[in-house]
C-alpha positions as CSV (number, residue, x, y, z in Angstrom):
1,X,-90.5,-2.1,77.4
2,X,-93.1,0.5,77.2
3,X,-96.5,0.4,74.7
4,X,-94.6,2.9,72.1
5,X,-91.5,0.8,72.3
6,X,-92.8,-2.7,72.0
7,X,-94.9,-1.3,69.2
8,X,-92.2,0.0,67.2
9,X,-90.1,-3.3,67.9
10,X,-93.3,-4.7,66.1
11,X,-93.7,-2.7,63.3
12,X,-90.0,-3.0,61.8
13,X,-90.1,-7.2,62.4
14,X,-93.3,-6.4,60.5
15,X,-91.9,-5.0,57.4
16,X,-88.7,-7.3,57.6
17,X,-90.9,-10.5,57.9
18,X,-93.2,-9.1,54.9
19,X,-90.3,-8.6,52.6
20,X,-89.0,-11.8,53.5
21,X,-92.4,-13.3,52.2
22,X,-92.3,-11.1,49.5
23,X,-88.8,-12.5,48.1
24,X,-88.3,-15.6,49.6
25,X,-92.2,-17.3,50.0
26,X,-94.5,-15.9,47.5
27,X,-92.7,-16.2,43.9
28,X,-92.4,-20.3,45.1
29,X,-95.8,-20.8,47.1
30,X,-98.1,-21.9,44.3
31,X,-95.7,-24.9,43.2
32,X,-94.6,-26.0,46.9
33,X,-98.5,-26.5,46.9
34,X,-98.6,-28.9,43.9
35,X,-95.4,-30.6,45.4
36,X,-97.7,-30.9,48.8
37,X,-94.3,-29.5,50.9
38,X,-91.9,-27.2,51.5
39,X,-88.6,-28.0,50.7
40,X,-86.3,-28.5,54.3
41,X,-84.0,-25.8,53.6
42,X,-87.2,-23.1,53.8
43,X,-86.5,-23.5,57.7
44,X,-82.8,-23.0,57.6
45,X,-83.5,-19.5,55.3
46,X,-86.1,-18.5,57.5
47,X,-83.8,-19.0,60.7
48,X,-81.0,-17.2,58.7
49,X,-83.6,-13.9,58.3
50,X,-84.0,-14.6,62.1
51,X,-87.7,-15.6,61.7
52,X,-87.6,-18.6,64.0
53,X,-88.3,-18.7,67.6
54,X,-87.5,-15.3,67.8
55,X,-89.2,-14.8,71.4
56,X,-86.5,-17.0,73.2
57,X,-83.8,-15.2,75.0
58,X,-81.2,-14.4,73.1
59,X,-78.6,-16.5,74.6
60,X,-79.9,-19.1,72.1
61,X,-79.1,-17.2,69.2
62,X,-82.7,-15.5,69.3
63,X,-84.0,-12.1,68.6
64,X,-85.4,-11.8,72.2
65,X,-88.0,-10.1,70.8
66,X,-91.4,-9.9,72.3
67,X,-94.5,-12.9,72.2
68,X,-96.2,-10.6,70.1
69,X,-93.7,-10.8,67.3
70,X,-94.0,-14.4,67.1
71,X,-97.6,-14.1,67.0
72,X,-97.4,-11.2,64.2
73,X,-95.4,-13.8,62.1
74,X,-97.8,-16.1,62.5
75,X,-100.5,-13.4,61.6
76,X,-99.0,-12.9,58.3
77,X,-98.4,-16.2,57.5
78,X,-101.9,-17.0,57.6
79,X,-103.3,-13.4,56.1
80,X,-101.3,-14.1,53.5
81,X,-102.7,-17.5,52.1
82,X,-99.9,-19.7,53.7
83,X,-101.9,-21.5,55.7
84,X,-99.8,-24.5,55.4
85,X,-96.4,-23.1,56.1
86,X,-98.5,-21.4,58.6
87,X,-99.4,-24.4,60.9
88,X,-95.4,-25.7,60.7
89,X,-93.8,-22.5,61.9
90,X,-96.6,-22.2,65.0
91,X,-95.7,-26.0,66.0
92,X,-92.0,-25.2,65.8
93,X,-91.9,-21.9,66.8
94,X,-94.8,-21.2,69.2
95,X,-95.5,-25.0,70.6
96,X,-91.9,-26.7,70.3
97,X,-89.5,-24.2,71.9
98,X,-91.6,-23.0,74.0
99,X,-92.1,-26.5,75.9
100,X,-88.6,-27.0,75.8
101,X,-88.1,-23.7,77.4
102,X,-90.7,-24.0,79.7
103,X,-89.9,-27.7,80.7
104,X,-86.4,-28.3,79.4
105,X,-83.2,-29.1,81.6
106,X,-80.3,-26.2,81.0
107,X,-78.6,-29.0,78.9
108,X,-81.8,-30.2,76.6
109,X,-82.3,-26.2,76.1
110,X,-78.9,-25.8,75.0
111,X,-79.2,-28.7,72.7
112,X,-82.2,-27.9,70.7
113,X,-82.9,-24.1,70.8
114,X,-80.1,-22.8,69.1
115,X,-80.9,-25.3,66.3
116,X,-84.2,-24.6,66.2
117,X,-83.2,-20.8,66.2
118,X,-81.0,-21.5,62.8
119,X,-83.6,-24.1,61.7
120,X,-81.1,-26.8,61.6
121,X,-83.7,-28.7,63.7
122,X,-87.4,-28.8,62.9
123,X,-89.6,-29.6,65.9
124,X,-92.9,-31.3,65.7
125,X,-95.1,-32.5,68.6
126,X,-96.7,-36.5,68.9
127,X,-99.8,-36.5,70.8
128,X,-102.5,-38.4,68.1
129,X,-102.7,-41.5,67.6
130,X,-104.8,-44.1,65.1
131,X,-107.0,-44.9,68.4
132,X,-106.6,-41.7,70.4
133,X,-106.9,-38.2,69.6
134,X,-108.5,-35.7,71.9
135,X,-108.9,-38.8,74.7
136,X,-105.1,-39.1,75.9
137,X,-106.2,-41.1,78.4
138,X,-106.5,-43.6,75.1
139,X,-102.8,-43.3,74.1
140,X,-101.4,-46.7,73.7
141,X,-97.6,-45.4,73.0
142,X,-95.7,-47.0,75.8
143,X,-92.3,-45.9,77.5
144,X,-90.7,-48.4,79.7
145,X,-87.9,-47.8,81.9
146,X,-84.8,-49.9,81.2
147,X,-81.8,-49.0,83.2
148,X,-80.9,-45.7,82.3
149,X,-82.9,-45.5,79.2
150,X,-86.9,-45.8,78.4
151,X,-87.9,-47.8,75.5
152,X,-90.4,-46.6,73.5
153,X,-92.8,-48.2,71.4
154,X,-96.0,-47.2,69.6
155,X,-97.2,-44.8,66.5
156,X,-98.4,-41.8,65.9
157,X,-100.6,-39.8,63.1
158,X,-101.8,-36.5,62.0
159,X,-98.1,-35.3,63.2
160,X,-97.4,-31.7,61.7
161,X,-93.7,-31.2,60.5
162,X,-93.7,-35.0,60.5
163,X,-91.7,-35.3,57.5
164,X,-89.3,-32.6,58.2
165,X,-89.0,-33.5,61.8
166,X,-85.4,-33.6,63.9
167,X,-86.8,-33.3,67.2
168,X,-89.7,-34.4,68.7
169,X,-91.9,-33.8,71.6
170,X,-93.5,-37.7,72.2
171,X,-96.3,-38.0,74.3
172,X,-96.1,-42.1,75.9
173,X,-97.8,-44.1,78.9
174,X,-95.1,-44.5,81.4
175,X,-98.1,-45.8,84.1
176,X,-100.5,-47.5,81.8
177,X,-103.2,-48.1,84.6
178,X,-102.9,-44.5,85.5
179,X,-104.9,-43.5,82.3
180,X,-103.8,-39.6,81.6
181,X,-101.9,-39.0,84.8
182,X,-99.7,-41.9,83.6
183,X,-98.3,-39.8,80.4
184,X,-95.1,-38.4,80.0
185,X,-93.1,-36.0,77.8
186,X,-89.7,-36.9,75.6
187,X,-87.9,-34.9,74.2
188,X,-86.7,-37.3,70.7
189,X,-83.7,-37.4,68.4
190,X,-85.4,-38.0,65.3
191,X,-81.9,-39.7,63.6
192,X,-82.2,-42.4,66.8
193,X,-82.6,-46.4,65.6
194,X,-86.2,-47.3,66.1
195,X,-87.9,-43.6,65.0
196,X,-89.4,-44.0,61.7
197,X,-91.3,-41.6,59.6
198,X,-94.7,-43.0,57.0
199,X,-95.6,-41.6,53.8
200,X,-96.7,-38.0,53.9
201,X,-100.6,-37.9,54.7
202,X,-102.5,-36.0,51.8
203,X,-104.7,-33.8,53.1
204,X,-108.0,-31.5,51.0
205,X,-106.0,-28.3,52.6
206,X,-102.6,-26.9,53.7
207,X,-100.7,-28.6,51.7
208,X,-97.8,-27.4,52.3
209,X,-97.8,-28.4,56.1
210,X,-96.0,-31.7,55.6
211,X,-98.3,-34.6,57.7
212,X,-97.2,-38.1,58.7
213,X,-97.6,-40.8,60.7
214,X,-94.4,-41.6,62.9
215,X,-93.4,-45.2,64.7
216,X,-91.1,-46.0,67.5
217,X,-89.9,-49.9,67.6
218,X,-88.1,-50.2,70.5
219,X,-86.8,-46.8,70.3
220,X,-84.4,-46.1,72.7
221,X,-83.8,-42.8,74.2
222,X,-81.8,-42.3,77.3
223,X,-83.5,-41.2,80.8
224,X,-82.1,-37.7,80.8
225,X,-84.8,-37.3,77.2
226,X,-87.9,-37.4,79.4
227,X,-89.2,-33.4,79.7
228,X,-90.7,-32.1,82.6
229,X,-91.6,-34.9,85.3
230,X,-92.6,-38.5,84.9
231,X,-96.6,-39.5,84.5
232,X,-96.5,-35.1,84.5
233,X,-97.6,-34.9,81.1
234,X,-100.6,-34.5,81.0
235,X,-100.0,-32.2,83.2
236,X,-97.8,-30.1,81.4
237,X,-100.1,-30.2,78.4
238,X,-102.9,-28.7,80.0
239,X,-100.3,-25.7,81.2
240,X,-98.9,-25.3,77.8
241,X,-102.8,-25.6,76.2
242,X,-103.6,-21.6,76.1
243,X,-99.9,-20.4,74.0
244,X,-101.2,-23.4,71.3
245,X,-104.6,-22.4,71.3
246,X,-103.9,-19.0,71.2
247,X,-101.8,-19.6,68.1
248,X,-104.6,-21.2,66.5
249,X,-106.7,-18.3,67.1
250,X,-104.3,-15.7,65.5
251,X,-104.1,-18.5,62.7
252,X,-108.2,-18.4,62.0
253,X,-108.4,-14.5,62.7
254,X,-105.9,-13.5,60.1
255,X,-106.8,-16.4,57.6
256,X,-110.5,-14.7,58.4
257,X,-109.0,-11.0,57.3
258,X,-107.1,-12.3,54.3
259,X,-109.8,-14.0,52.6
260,X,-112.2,-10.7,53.4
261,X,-109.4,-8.4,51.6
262,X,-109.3,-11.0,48.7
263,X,-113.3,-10.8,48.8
264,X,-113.6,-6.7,49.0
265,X,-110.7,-6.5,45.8
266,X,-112.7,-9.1,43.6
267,X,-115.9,-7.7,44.4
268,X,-114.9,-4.0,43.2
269,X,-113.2,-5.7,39.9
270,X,-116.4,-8.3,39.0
271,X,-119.0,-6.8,37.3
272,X,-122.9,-8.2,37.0
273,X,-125.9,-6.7,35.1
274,X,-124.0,-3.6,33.7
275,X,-122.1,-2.4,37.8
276,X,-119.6,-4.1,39.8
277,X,-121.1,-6.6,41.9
278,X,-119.6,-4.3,44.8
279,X,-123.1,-2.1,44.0
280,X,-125.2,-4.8,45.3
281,X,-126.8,-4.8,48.9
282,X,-126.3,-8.7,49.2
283,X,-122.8,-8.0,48.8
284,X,-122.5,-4.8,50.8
285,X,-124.2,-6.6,54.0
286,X,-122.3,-9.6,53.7
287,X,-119.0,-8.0,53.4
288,X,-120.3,-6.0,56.3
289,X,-121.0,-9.1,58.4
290,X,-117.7,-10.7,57.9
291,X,-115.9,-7.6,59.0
292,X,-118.1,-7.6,61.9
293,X,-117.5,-11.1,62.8
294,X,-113.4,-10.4,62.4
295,X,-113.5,-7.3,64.6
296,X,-115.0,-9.5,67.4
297,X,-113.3,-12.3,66.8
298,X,-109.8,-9.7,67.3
299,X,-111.5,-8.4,70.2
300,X,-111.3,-11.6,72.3
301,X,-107.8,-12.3,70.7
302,X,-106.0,-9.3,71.9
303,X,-108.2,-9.6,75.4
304,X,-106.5,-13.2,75.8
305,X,-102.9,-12.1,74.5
306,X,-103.1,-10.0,77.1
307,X,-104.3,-12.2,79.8
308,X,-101.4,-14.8,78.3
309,X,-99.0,-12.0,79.1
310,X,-100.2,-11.3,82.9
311,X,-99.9,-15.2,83.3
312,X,-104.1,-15.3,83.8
313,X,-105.0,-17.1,80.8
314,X,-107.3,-19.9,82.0
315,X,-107.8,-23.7,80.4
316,X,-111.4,-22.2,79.9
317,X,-110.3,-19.2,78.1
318,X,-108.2,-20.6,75.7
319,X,-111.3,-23.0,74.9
320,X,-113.6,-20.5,73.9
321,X,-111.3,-18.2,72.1
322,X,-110.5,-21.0,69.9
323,X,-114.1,-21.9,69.5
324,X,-115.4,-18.5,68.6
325,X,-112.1,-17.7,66.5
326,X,-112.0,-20.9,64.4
327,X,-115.8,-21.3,63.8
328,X,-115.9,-17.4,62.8
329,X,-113.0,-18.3,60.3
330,X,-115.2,-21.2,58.5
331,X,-118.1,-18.6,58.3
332,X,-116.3,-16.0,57.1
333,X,-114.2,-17.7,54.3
334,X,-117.2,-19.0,53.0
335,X,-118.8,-16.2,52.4
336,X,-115.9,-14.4,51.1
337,X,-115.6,-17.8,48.7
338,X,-119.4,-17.5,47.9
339,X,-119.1,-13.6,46.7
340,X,-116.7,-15.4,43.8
341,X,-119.4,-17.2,42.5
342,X,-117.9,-20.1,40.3
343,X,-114.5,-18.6,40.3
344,X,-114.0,-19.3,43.7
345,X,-114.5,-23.4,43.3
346,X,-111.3,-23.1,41.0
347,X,-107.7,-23.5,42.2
348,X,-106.8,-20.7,40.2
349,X,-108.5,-18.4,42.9
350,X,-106.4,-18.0,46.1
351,X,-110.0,-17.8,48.0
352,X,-110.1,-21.5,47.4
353,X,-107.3,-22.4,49.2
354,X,-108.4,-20.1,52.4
355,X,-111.7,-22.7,52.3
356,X,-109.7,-25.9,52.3
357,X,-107.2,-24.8,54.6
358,X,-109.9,-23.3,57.0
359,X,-111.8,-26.6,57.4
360,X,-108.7,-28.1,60.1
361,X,-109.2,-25.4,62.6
362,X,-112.0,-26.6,63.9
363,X,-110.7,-30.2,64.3
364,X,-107.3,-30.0,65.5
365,X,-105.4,-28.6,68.7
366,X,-108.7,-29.5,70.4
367,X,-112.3,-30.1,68.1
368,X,-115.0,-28.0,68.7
369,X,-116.8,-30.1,70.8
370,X,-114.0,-30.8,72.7
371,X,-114.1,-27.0,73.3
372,X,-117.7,-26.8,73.8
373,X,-117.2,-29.7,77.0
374,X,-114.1,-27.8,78.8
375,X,-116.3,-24.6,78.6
376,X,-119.3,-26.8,79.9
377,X,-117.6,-28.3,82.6
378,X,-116.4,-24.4,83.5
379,X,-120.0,-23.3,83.9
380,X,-121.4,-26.8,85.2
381,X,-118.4,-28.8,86.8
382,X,-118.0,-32.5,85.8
């Protein structure tokens, strides 16, 4: 496909995914916040309008559009103020499929990607745990060969689509004195005796990405749900780290951009001391900065799309793109929230909800400091 093609093929997904939002997102969004979810059948409309997983080959009922489309998506989502509903379609959509894809057997692909194409399955991924977040090598989720099956037993937390979950991706010790090369991948049946799903976890932001802790009493799951290789998960994280992170960045640059539009309308309608507040250097400068700060920020974003796309995105890369993105994001939307003035501490104000559903970015799919220690380790080895 050439530049003027694949840009074209972007351009009319564009305007179907923004009427979409437009008729089927926006006239609901403001109470699916105050219920803290979105209802289930939201993913069976949006695999209807052929929103889901739409970078999949199309044997699986999929567009077979390009990654950029599924990244545009994800774009809009978050410029938009759906930061929420944001965060569950780039699990699903751009962490989910694509490790089944990538690590799948033909007959788990054929299983779960056509559903997940329709949104008759929801897909979640279960790394975190109460003890063990960014240390794996902590995980205390056990999977223990019996026979032809593994039993599986442990919990999970912090687990986005939790709720709404019909597969899952669960991250166990099948070596537990092999610390993180003694982690494996299954691929779970959320319907199977022994899965369980907690309360939804309330959270101060995106609300409308339903959280929850999961638990697996001797779940059972037959041999042929491991994905990819045994004690290869770890592994297989590591490979699949730069598509996640990389979603994470198009999340904070476009939740960056939405709150600056919000900012530069409000600014040019509030008036102070007889003139819009737009009139003011304070405001001019900041506004400046922030637009500065995006335009970088987009910079290294399309530089590591691109990379993704030649297969040369490093580890290291996808660190600090999600450092400098997601950090820039918590700058930028509170400045935008600080040109509000009081207004902008209500609910009433969209801005707020860009603040609270900012203040994540920086803590999961990796914290900062995690970042800051893969990109130390790049300069100064271990």
């Amino acid at each position: 496909m050439t530049a003027a093609e694949n840009f074209e093929e972007l351009e009319l997904f564009r305007d179907m995914v923004l009427r979409f939002f437009e008729q089927e997102v926006e006239p609901h969004f403001e109470q699916w916040e105050k219920d803290h979810m979105v209802p289930r059948e939201l993913w069976n409309t949006m695999g209807a309008a052929g929103l889901l997983c739409v970078d999949m080959p199309e044997q699986y009922g999929s567009a077979g559009a390009s990654f950029e489309v599924n990244q545009m998506i994800e774009w809009e989502l978050s410029r938009l103020g759906y930061g929420g509903l944001g965060s569950g379609y780039n699990i699903h959509a751009n962490i989910v499929a694509p490790y089944i894809f990538n690590l799948g057997t033909e007959s788990q692909k054929d299983e779960w990607l056509p559903k997940m194409v329709t949104g008759e399955a929801v897909g979640a991924i279960a790394m975190t745990e109460p003890g063990a977040g960014s240390d794996l090598a902590g995980m205390r989720t056990s999977a223990v060969r019996d026979g032809d099956d593994y039993i599986i037993n442990g919990s999970k937390v912090f687990i986005t689509n939790g709720i709404h979950a019909d597969v899952v991706i669960v991250c166990a010790k099948t070596d537990p004195n092999a610390g993180s090369k003694g982690i494996s991948l299954f691929l779970v049946d959320a319907s199977l005796p022994g899965f369980s799903k907690g309360q939804k976890i309330e959270k101060i932001g995106q609300h409308t990405s339903d959280t929850a802790e999961l638990f697996f009493d001797n779940l059972r799951v037959p041999a042929s749900a491991l994905l990819g290789g045994e004690n290869k998960g770890f592994v297989h994280l590591m490979e699949e780290l730069p598509r996640e992170r990389l979603g994470c960045a198009t999340q904070a640059v476009a939740q960056a951009q939405g709150a600056l539009d919000l900012a530069v309308a409000y600014v040019q309608e509030r008036k102070a001391f007889g003139q819009p507040i737009s009139q003011f250097q304070n405001t001019r400068f900041k506004l400046a900065e922030v637009k500065s700060d995006i335009a970088l920020s987009k910079a290294l974003l399309d530089q590591n799309m691109a990379k993704f796309k030649q297969g040369t995105m490093t580890v290291e890369d996808a660190a600090i793109l999600k450092l400098t993105t997601t950090e820039m994001q918590l700058r930028a939307v509170n400045e935008c929230l600080q040109l509000f003035g009081g207004y902008g501490y209500t609910t009433e104000y969209p801005i707020s909800r860009f603040y609270v559903d900012a203040r994540i970015q920086t803590i999961y799919a990796g914290t900062s400091e995690i970042m800051k220690e893969v990109i130390s380790r790049g300069i100064l080895g271990r």
